[in-house]
Steps between C-alpha positions, in 0.01 A plus 500: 500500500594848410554799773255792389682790387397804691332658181260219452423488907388851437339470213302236680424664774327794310369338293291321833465835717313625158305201470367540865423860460312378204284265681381713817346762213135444516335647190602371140544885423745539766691191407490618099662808624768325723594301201481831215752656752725222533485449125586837512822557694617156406506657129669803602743329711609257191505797317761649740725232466538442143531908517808430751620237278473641222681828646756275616569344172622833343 
């Protein structure tokens, strides 16, 4: 067996805490709006990194 790397522990760990905060939402709106947002800064943070990578490349 493999030792998680710390990256993936986090990842997983998010990736949880979100899917918690997900559940306790009672209304289907609320929920559609949890998920929008998270679509949302998930998008923007990708789009920071291939920004810093591409940055970086130069």
């Amino acid at each position: 067996m493999r030792k998680p790397s710390p990256i993936t522990a986090a990842a997983e760990v998010e990736e949880r805490f979100l899917l918690q905060a997900l559940h306790r939402l009672r209304t289907a709106e609320q929920r559609y709006v949890f998920t929008l947002m998270a679509d949302l800064i998930s998008h923007g943070m990708v789009a920071q990194q291939a920004k810093a990578a591409e940055t970086g490349a130069k």
